[in-house]
N, C-alpha and C positions, 0 to 999 in steps of 0.2 A: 380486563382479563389478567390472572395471576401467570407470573412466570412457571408457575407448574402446566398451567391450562395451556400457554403456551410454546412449551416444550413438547406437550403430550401433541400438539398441534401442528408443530414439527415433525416428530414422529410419523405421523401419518400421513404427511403431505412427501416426503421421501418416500415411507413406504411403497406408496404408490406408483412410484415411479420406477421401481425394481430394478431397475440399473440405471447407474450415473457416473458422471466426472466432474468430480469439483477444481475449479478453477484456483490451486492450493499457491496461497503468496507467503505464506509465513507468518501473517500476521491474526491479528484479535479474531475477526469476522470469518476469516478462511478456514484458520484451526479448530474452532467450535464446530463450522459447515462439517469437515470435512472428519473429525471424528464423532457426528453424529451418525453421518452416512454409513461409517463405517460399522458402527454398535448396531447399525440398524438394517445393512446390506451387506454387511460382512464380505465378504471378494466383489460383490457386483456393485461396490463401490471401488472407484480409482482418483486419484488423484495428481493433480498434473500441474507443474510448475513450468511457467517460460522463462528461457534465459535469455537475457537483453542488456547492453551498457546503461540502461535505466535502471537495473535493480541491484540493489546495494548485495554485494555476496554474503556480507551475513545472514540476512533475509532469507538469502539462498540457504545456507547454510544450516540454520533454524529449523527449514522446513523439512531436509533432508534429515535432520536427527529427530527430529516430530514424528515423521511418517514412520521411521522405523522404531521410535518406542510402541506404535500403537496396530502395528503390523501391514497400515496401507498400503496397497502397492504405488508406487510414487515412480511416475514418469518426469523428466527431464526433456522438453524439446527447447531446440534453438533456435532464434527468430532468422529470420535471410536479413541481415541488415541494413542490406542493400534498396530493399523496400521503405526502408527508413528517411531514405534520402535527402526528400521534396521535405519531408517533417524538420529534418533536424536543421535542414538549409532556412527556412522560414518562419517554423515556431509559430503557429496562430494559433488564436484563441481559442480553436476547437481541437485543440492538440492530443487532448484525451481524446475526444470522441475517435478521432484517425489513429490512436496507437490502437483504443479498445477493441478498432474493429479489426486491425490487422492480427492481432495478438488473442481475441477471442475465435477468430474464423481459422488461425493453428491452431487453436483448441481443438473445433466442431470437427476438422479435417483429420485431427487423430481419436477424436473420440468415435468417428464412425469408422475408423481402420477397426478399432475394436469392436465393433458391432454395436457403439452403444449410441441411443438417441437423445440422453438427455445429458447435457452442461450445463453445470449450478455453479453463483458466483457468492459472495458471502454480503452482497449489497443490506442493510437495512434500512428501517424506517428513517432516522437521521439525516440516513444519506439523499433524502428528497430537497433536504432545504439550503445547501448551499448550490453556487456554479458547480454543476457537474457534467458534463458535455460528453463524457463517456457512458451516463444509463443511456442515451439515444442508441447507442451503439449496441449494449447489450439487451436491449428491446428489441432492436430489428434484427438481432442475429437468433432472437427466443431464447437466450438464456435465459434461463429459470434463477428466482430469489427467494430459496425458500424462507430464508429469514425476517425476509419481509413481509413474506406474504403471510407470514406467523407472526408478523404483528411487533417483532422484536425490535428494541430500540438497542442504540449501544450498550448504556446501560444496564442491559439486560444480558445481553451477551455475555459483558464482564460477569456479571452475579450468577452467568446460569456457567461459567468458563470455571469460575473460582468453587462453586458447588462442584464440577468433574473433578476437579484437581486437575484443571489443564494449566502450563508455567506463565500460558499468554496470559491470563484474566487482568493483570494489572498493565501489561506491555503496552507502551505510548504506542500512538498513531503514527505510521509512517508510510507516506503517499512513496510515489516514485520517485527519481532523482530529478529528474526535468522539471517537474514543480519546482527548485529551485532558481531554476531560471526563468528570467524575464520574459512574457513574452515579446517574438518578436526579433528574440535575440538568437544569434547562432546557437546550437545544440551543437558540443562535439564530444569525443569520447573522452579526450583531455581535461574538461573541465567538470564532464560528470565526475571522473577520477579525484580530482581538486577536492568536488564535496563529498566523495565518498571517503573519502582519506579524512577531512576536516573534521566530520561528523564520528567521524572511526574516533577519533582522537577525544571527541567531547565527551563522548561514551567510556573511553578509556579510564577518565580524572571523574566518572562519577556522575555528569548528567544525563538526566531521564528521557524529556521533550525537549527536544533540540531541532532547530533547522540551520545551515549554513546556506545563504541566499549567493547568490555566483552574480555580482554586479561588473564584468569588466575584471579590472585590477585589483577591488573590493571585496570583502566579505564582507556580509553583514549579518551578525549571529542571534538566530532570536534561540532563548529559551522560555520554560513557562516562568508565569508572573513570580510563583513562590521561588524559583529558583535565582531568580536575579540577584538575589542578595550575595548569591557565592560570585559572585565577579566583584565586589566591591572589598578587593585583596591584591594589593601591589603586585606581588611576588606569583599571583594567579594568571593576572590580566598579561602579566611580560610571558609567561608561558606561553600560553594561550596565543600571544603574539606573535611568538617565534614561531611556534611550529604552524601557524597556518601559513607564516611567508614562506619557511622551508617547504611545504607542500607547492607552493607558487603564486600567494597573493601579496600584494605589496603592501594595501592598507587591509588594517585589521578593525570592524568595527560592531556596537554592539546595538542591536533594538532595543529603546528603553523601552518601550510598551512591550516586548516581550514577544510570544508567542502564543498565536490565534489561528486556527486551523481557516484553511482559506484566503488567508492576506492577500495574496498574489491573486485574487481576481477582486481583490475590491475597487479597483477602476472598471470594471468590467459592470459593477454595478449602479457605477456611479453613472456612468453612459447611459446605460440603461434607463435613470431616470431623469436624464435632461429631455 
């Protein structure tokens, strides 16, 4: 199927649906969802961002100035954190699947204050093949994919994002903050703050895909493969040093191999196949 046939395919699987709320995070997948809905539902699409110490505020921040170049109406709800609790104390492997369900079911709970029945998330075809422990969640809560169910792969996203002239089409991946940490390992507000601030800072000096991994005392920084070459600069790598100790880590260090969307469940696979 051509990216035209599956746009046109898009179209109509929205249409359909005559009122909705997109699950809007800022990023590639959301922003494409979420001004389709709107070219295509005009007011009886809405748009709805949660706020959580997981989500980096520029993200936030992104989506807020998105929604109102394109006239969405853009809600803002706040998670009870306190629900969070059992999560952040323990960190297990189905970590997603427990935020997606407390954070998607804020969703259904304000999208039916407004009278509306359906929640769409921007999941696509891609996102079948890694650990992903959150589609559990938004299958049994029935949110809807329409992008996937149109067939769309990331790739396509980007080319059909870069065709609207939307700013995301080339915008790196970026999960939540908690994927930076281990599982297993405490979750606190302080350290998501560590990699928020880290990552802030990589972003700053010019890198694109970046992660800051929260080991303890450690960072450990991956970027992508092509990038790796800008660390191999005296006068970079002391930067770089300083301000993530001033942020609050002692040792500063880099992933040779770089960055690979997933890393952090690749034990999880590896189990899987003993």
């Amino acid at each position: 199927m051509s990216l035209e046939e599956k746009y046109q395919k898009l179209h109509q699987i929205i249409k359909e649906l005559k009122k909705v709320v997109v699950a809007f995070s800022g990023g590639v997948d959301s922003t494409l969802l979420s001004k389709v809905c709107y070219d295509v539902l005009d007011n009886n699409a809405k748009a709805i961002t949660v706020l959580g110490p997981m989500h980096p505020s520029r993200e936030i921040n992104e989506a807020k100035e998105f929604s109102r170049s394109i006239g969405i109406d853009h809600k803002m709800i706040k998670i009870n954190e306190r629900e969070f609790k059992d999560l952040f104390k323990n960190n297990p492997t189905d970590r997603c699947y427990i935020c997606k369900k407390k954070v998607f079911t804020s969703i259904k709970q304000e999208a039916k204050s407004l009278g509306i029945n359906y929640v769409l998330d921007g999941s696509n075809v891609d996102d079948l093949g890694d650990y992903r422990p959150g589609m559990k969640a938004i299958e049994e809560l029935e949110v809807k994919s329409p992008l996937k169910e149109a067939g769309f792969t990331k790739d396509d996203i980007r080319a059909l994002s870069k065709k609207l002239g939307l700013p995301t089409w080339d915008k790196p991946a970026f999960a939540c903050l908690i994927t930076r940490i281990p599982y297993h390992k405490e979750i606190t507000k302080d350290k998501l703050k560590m990699i928020e601030n880290a990552e802030d800072y990589l972003s700053s000096i010019g890198f694109k895909q970046y992660r800051v991994r929260h080991h303890g005392d450690m960072a450990r920084i991956e970027v992508s493969r092509d990038e790796r070459n800008k660390f191999f600069n005296m006068e970079l790598m002391d930067k770089i040093s300083g301000k993530l100790k001033e942020i609050g880590f002692t040792y500063v260090t880099m992933d040779l191999e770089g960055y690979s969307q997933g890393k952090m469940n690749t034990f999880i696979k590896e189990e899987s196949v003993k």
